[in-house]
DOLOTOR-271657 format. One record per residue: residue number from 0; x, y, z of N, C-alpha, C, O in turn. Coordinates in nm, 2 decimals, decimal comma, padded with zeros to 4 digits. Atoms other than C-alpha are relative to their C-alpha. Layout:
BEGIN
+-----+--------+--------+--------+--------+--------+--------+--------+--------+--------+--------+--------+--------+
:  nr :   n.px :   n.py :   n.pz :  ca.px :  ca.py :  ca.pz :   c.px :   c.py :   c.pz :   o.px :   o.py :   o.pz :
+-----+--------+--------+--------+--------+--------+--------+--------+--------+--------+--------+--------+--------+
: NUM :      X :      Y :      Z :      X :      Y :      Z :      X :      Y :      Z :      X :      Y :      Z :
...
+-----+--------+--------+--------+--------+--------+--------+--------+--------+--------+--------+--------+--------+
REM end
This chain:
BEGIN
+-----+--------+--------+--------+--------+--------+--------+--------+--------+--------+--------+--------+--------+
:  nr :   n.px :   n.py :   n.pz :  ca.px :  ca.py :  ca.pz :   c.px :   c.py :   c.pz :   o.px :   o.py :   o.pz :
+-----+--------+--------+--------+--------+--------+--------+--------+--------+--------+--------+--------+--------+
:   0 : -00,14 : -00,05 :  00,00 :  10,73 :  09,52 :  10,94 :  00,09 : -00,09 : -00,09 :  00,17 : -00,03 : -00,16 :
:   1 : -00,07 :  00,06 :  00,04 :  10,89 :  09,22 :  10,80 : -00,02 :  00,03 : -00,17 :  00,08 :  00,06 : -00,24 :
:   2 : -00,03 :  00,00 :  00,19 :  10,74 :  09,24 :  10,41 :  00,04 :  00,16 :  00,01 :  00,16 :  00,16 : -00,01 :
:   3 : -00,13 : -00,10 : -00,03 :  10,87 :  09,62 :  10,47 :  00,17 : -00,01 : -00,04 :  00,24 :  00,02 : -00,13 :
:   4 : -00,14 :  00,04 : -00,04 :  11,18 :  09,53 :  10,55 :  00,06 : -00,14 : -00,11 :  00,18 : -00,16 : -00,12 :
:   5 : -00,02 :  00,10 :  00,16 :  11,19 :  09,23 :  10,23 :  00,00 :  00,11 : -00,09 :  00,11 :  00,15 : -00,14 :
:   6 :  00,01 : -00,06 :  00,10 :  11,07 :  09,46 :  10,01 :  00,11 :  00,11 : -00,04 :  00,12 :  00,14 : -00,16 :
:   7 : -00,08 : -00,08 :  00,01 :  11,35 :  09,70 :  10,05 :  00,08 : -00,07 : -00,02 :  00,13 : -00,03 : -00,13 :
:   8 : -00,11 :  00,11 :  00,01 :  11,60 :  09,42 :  10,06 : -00,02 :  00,03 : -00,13 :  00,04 :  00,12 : -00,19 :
:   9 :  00,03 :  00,10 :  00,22 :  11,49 :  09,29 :  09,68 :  00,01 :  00,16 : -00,03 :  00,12 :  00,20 : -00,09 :
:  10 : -00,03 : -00,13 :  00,09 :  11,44 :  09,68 :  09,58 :  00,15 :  00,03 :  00,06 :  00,23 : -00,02 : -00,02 :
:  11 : -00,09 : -00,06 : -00,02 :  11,73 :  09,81 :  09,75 :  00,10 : -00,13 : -00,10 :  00,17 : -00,07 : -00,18 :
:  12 : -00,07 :  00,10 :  00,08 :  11,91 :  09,48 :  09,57 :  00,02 :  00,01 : -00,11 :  00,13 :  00,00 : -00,16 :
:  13 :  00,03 : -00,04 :  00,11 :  11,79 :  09,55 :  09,28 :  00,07 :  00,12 : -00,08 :  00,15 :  00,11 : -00,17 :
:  14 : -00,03 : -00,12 :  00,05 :  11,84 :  09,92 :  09,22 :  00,13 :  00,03 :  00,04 :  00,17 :  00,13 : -00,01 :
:  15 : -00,14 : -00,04 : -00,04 :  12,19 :  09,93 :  09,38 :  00,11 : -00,16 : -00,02 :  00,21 : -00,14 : -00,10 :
:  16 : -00,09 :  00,10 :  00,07 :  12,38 :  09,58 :  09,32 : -00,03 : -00,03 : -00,15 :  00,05 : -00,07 : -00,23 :
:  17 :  00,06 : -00,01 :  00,17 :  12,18 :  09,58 :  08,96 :  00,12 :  00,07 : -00,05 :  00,22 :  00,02 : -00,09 :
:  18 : -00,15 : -00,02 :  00,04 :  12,39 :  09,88 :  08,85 :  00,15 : -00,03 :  00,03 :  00,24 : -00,02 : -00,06 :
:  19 : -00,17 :  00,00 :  00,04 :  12,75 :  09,79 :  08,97 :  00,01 : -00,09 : -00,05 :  00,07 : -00,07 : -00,15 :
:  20 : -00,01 :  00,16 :  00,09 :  12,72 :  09,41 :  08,83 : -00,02 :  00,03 : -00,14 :  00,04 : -00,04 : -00,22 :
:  21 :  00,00 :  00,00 :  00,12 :  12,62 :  09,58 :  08,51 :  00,11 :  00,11 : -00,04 :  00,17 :  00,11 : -00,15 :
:  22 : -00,09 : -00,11 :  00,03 :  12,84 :  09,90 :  08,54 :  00,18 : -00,09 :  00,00 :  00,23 : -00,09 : -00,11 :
:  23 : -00,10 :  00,19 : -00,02 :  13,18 :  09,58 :  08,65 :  00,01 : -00,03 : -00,14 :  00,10 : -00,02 : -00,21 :
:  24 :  00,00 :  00,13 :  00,12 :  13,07 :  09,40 :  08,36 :  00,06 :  00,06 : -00,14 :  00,13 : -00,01 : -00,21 :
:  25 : -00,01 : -00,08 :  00,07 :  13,08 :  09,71 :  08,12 :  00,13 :  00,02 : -00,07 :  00,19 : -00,02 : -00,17 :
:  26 : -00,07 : -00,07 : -00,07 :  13,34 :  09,91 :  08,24 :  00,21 : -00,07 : -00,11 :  00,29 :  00,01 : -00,15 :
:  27 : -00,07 :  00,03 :  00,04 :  13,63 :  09,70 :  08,09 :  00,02 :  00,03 : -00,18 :  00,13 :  00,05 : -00,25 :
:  28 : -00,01 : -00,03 :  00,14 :  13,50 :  09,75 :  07,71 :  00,05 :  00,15 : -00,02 :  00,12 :  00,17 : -00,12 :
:  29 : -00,01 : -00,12 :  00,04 :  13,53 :  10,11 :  07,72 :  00,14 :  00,09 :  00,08 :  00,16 :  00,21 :  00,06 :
:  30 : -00,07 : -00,03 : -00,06 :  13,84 :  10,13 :  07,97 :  00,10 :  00,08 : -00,10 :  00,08 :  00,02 : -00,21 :
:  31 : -00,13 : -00,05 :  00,07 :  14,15 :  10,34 :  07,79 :  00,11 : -00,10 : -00,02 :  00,17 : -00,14 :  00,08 :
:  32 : -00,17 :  00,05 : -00,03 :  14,48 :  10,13 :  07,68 :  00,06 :  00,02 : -00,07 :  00,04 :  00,10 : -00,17 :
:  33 : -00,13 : -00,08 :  00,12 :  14,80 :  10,17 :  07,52 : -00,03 : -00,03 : -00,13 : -00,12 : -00,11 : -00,14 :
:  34 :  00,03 :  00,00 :  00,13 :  14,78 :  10,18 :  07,17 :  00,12 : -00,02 : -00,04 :  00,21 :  00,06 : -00,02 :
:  35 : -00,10 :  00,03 :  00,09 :  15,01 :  09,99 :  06,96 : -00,03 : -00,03 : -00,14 : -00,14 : -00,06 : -00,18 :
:  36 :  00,01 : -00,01 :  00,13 :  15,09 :  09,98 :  06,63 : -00,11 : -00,13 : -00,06 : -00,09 : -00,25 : -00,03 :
:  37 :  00,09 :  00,09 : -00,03 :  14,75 :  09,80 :  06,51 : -00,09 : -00,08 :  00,03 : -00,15 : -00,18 : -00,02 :
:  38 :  00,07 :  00,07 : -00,15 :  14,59 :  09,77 :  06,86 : -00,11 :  00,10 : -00,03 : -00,13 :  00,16 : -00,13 :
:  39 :  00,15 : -00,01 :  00,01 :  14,24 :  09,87 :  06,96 :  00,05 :  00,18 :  00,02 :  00,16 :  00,21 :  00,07 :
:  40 :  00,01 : -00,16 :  00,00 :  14,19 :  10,28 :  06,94 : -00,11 :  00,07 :  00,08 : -00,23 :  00,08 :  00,04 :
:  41 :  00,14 :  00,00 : -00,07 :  14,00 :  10,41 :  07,20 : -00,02 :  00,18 :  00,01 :  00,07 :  00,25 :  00,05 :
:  42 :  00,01 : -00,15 : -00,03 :  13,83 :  10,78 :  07,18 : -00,06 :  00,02 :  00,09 : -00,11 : -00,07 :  00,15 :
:  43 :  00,03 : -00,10 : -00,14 :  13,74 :  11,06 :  07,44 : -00,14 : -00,06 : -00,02 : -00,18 : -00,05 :  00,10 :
:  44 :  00,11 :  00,05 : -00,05 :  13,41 :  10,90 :  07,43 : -00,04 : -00,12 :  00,07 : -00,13 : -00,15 :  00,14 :
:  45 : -00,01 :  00,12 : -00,05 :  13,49 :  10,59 :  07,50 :  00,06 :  00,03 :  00,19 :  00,02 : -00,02 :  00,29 :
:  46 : -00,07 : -00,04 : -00,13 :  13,68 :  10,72 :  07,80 : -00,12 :  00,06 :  00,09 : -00,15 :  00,00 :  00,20 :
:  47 :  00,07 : -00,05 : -00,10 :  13,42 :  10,95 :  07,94 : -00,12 : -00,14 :  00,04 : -00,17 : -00,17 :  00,15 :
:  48 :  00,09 :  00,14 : -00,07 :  13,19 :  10,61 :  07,95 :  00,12 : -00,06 :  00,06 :  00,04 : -00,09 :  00,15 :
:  49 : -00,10 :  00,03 : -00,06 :  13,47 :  10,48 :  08,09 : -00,04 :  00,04 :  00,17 : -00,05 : -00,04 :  00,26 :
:  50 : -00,06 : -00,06 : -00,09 :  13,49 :  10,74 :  08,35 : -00,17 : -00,03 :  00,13 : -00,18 : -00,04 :  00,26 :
:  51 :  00,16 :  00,02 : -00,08 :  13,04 :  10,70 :  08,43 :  00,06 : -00,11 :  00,06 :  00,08 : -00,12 :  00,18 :
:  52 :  00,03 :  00,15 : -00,08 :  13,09 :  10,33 :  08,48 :  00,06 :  00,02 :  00,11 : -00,01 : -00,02 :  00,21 :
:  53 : -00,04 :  00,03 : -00,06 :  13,35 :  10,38 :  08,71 : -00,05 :  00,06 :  00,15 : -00,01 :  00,02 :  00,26 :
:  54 :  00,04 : -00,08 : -00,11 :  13,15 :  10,64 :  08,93 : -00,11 : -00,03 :  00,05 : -00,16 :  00,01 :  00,15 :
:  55 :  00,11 :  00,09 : -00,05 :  12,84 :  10,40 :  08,93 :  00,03 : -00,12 :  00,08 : -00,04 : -00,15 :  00,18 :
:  56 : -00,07 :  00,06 : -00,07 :  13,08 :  10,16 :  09,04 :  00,01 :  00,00 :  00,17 : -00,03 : -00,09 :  00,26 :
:  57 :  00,03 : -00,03 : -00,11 :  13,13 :  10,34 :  09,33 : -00,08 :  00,06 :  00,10 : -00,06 :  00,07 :  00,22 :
:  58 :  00,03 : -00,06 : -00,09 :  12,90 :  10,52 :  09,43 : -00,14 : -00,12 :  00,03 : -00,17 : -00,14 :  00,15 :
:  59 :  00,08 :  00,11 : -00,05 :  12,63 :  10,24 :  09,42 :  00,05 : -00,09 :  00,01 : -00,03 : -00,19 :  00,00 :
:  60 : -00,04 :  00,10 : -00,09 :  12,84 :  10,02 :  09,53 :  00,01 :  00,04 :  00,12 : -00,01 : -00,05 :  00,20 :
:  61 :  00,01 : -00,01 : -00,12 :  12,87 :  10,22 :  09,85 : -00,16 :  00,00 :  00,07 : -00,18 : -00,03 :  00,19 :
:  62 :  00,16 :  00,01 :  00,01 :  12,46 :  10,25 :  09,81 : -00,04 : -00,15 :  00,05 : -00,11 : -00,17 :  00,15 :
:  63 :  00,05 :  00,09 : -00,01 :  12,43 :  09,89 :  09,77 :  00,09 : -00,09 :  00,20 :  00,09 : -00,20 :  00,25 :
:  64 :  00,03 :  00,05 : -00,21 :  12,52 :  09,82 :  10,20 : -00,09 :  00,02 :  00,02 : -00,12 : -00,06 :  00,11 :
:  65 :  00,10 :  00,01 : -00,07 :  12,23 :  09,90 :  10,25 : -00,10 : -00,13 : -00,01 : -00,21 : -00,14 :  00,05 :
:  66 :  00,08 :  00,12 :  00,04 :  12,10 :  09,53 :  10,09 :  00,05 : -00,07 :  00,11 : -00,05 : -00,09 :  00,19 :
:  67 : -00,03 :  00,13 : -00,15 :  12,30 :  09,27 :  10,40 : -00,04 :  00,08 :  00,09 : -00,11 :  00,02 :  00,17 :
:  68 :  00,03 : -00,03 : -00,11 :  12,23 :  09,56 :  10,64 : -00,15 : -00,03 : -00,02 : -00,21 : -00,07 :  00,09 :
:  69 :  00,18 : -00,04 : -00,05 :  11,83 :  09,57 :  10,58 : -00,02 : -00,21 :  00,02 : -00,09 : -00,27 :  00,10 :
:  70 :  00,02 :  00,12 : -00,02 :  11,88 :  09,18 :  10,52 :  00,07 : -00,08 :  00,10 :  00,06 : -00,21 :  00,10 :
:  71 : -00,10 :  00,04 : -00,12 :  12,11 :  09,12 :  10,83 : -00,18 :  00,07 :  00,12 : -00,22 : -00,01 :  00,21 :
:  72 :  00,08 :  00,01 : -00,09 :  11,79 :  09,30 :  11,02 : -00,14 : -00,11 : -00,04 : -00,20 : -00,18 :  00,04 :
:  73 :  00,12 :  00,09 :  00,01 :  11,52 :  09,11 :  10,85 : -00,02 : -00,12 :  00,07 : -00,10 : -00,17 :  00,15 :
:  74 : -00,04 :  00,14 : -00,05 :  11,68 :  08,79 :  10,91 :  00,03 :  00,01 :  00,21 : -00,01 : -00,08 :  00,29 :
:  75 :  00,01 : -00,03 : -00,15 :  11,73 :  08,90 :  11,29 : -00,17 : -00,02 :  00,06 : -00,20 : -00,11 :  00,14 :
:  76 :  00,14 :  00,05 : -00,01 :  11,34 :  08,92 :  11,32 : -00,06 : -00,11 :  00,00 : -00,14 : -00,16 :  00,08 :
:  77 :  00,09 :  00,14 :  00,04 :  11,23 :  08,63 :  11,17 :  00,12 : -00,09 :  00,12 :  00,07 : -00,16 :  00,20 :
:  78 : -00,07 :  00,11 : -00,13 :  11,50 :  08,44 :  11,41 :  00,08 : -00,09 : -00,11 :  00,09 : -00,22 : -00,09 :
:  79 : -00,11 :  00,10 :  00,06 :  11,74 :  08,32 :  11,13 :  00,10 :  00,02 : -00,08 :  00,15 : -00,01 : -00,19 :
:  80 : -00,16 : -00,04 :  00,02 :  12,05 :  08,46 :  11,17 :  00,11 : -00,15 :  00,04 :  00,22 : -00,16 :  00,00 :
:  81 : -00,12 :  00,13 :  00,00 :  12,20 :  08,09 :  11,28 : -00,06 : -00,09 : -00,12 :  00,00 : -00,20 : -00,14 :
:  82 :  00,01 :  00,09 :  00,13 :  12,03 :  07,94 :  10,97 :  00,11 :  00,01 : -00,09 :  00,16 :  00,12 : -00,12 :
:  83 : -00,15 :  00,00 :  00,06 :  12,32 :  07,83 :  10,75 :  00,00 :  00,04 : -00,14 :  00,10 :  00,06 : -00,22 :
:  84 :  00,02 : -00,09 :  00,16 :  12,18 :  07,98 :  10,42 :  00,03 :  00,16 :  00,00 :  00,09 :  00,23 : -00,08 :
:  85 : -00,05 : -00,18 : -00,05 :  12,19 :  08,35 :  10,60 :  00,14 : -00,03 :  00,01 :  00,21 :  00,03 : -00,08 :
:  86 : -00,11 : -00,02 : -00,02 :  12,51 :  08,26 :  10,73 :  00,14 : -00,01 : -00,12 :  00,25 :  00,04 : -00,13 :
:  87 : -00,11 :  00,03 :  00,09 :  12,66 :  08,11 :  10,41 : -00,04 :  00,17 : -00,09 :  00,05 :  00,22 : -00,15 :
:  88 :  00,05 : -00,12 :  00,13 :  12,48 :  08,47 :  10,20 :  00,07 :  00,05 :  00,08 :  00,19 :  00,07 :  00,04 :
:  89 : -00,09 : -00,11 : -00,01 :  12,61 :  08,68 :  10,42 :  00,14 :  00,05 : -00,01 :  00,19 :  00,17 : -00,02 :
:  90 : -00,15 :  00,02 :  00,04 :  12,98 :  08,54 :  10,40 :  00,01 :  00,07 : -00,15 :  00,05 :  00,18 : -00,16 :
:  91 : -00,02 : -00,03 :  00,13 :  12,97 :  08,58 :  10,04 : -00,09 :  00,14 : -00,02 : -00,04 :  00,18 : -00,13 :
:  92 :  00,05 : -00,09 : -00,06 :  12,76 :  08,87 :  10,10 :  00,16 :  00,10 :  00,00 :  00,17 :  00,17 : -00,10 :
:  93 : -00,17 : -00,08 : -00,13 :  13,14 :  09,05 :  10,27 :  00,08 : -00,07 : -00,12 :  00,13 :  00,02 : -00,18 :
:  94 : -00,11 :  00,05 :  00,09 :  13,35 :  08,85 :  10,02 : -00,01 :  00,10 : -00,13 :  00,08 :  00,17 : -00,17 :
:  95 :  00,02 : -00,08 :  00,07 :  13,16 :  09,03 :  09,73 :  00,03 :  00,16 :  00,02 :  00,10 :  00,23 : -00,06 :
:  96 : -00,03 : -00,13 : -00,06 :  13,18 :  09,35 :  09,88 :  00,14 :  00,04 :  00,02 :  00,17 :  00,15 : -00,02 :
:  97 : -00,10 : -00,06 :  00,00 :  13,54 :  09,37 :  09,98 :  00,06 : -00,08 : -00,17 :  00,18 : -00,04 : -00,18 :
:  98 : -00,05 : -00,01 :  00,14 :  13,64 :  09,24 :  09,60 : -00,05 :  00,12 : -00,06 :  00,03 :  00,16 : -00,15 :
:  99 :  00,04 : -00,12 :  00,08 :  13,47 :  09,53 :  09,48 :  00,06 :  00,10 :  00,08 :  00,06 :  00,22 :  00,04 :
: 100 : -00,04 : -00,13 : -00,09 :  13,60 :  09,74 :  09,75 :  00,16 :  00,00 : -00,04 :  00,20 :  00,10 : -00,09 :
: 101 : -00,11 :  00,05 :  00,02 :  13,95 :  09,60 :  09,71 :  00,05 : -00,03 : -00,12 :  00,17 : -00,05 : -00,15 :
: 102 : -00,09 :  00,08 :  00,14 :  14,01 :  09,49 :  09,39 : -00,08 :  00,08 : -00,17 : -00,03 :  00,13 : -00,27 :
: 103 :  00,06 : -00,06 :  00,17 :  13,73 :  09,62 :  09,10 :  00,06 :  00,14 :  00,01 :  00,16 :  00,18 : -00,05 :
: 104 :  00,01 : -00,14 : -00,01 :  13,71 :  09,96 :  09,21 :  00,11 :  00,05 :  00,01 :  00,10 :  00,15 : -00,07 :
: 105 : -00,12 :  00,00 :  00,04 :  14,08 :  10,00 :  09,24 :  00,04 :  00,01 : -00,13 :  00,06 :  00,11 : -00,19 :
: 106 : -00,03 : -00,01 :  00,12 :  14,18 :  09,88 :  08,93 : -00,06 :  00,06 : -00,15 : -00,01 :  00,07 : -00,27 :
: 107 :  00,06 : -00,13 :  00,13 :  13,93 :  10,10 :  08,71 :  00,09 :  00,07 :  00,03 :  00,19 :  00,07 : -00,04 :
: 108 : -00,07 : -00,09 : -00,05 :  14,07 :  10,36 :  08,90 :  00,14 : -00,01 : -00,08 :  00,17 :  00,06 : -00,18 :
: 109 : -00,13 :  00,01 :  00,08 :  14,40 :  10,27 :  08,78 :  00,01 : -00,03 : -00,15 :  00,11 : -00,01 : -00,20 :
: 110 : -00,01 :  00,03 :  00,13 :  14,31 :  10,16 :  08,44 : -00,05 :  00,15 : -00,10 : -00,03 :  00,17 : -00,22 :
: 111 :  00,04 : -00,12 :  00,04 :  14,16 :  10,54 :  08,41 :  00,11 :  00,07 : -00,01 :  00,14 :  00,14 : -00,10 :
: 112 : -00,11 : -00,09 :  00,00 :  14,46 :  10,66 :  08,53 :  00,17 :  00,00 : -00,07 :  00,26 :  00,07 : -00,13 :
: 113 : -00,16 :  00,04 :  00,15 :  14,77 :  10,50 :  08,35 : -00,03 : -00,14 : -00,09 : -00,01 : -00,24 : -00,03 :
: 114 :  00,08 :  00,07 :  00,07 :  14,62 :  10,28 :  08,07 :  00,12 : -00,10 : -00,01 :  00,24 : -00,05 :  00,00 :
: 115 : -00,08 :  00,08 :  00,05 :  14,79 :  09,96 :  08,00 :  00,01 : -00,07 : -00,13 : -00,07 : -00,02 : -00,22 :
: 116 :  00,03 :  00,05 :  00,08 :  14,84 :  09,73 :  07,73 : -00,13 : -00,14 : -00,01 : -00,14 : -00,22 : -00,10 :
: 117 :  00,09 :  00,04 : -00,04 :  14,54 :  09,56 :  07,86 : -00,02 : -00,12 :  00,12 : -00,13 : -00,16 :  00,17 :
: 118 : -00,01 :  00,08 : -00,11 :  14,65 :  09,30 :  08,13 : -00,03 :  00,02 :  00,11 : -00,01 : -00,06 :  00,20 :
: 119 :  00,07 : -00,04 : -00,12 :  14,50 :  09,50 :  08,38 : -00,16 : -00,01 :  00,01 : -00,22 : -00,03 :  00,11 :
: 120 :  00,12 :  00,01 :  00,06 :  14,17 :  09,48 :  08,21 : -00,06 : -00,15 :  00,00 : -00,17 : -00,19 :  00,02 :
: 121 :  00,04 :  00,16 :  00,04 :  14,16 :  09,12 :  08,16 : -00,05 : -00,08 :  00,18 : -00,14 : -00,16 :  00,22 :
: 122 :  00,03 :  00,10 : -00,08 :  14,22 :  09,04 :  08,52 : -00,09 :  00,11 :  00,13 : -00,10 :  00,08 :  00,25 :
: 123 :  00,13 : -00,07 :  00,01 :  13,94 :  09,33 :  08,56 : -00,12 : -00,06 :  00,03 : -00,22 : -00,03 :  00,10 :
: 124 :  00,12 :  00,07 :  00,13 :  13,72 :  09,09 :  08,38 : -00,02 : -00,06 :  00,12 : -00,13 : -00,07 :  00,18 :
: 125 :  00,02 :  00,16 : -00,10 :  13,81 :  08,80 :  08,63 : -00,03 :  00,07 :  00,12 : -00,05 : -00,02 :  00,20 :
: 126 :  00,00 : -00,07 : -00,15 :  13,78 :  09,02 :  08,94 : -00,18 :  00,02 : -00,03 : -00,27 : -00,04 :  00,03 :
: 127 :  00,21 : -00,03 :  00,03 :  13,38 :  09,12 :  08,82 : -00,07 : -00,13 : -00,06 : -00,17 : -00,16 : -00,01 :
: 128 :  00,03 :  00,13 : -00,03 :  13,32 :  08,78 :  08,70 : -00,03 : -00,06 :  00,09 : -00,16 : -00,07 :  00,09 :
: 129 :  00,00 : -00,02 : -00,12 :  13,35 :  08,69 :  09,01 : -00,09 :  00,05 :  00,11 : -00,18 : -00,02 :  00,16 :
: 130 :  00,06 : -00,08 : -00,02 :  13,22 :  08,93 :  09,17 : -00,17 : -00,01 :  00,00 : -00,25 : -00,01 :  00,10 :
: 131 :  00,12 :  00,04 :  00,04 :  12,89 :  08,87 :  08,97 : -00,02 : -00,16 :  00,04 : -00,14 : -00,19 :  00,06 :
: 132 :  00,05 :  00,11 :  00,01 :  12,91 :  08,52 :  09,00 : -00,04 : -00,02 :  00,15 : -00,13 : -00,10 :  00,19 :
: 133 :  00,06 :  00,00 : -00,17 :  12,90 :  08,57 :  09,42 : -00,16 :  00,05 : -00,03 : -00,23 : -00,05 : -00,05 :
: 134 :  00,13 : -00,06 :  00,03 :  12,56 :  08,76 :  09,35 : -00,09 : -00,05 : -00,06 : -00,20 : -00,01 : -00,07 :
: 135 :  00,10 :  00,08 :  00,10 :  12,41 :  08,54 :  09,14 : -00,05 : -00,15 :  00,10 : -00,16 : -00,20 :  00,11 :
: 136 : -00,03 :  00,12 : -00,09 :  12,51 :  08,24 :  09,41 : -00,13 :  00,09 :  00,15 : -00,23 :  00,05 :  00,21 :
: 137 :  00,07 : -00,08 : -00,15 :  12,35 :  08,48 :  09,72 : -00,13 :  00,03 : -00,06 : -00,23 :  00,00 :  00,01 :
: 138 :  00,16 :  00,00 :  00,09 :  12,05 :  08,55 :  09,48 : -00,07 : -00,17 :  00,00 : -00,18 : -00,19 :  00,07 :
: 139 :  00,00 :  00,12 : -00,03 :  12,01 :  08,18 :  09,46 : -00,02 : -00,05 :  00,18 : -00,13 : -00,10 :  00,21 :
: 140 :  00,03 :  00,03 : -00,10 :  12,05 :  08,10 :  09,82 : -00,13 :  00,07 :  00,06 : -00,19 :  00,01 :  00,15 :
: 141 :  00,11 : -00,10 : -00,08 :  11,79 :  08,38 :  09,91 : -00,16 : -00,07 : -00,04 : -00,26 : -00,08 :  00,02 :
: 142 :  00,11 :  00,05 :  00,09 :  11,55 :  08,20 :  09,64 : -00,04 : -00,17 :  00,08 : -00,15 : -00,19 :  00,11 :
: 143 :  00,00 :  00,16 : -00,03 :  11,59 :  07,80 :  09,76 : -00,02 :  00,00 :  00,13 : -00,13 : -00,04 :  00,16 :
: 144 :  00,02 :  00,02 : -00,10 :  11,68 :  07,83 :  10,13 :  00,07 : -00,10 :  00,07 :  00,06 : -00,12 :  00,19 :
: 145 :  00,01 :  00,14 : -00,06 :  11,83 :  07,53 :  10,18 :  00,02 : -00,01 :  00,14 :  00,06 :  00,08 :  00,22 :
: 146 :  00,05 :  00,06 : -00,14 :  11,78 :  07,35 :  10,50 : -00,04 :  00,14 :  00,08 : -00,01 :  00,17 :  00,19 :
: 147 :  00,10 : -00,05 : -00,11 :  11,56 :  07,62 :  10,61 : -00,12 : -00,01 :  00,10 : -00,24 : -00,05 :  00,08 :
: 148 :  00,10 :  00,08 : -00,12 :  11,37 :  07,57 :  10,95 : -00,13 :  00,04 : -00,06 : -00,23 : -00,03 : -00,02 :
: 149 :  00,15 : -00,05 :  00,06 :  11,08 :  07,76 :  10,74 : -00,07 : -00,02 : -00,15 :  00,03 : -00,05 : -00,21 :
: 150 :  00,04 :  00,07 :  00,11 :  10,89 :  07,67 :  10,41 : -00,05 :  00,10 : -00,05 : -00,10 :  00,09 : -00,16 :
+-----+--------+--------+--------+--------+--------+--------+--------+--------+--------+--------+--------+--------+
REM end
């Protein structure tokens, strides 16, 4: 039950935090902004990629809960839900999650809907930055372990 229950972790990790980290990361190049005399020029194609990233965004981002829940039961199993590597992932775990719930996913939304001269974009960038850099940190912890009771 347990490699089960891993293996879905890592794939479900994979196939659902994979796209939004890359769709986040995207998402900003091809966003809409004002155009001034000049400034960058962005066409209806640019937009409708625009409009994908932002629906991969969310819809595998609501996909990807299913990675702390399958890894919130694993870790329940094995008996190391008070180890402080679970506890620190799954913090950052919930921190990632409501930034993207709260803050990326939002501000596409709004950068689809009334374009700026790009200062919504920028701090876009820094909100999925971010974002990715929690996931890269929880990827890491999942890999090392530290002070794990197990080897």
């Amino acid at each position: 039950m347990e490699s089960l229950l891993l293996s879905a972790h890592v794939v479900a990790g994979i196939l659902f935090v994979g796209p939004v980290a890359v769709a986040t990361s995207l998402f900003p190049r091809y966003a809409p902004v004002t155009v001034s005399l000049g400034g960058p020029q962005r066409d209806e194609r640019s937009l409708d990629t625009a409009r994908v990233l932002h629906r991969i965004t969310r819809v595998y981002g609501l996909l990807a809960i299913a990675v702390p829940v399958v890894g919130l039961v694993l870790a329940s199993l094995q008996g190391r839900t008070s180890e402080v590597w679970v506890v620190v992932a799954m913090v950052l775990t919930a921190v990632a999650g409501g930034l993207l719930a709260l803050q990326v996913a939002p501000l596409q939304g709004e950068a689809l809907t009334a374009p700026d001269d790009g200062a919504r974009l920028r701090r876009l960038g820094m909100m999925t930055g971010l974002f990715n850099v929690l996931w890269v940190v929880v990827v890491v912890l999942m890999i090392v372990r530290p002070g794990s009771s197990y080897a």
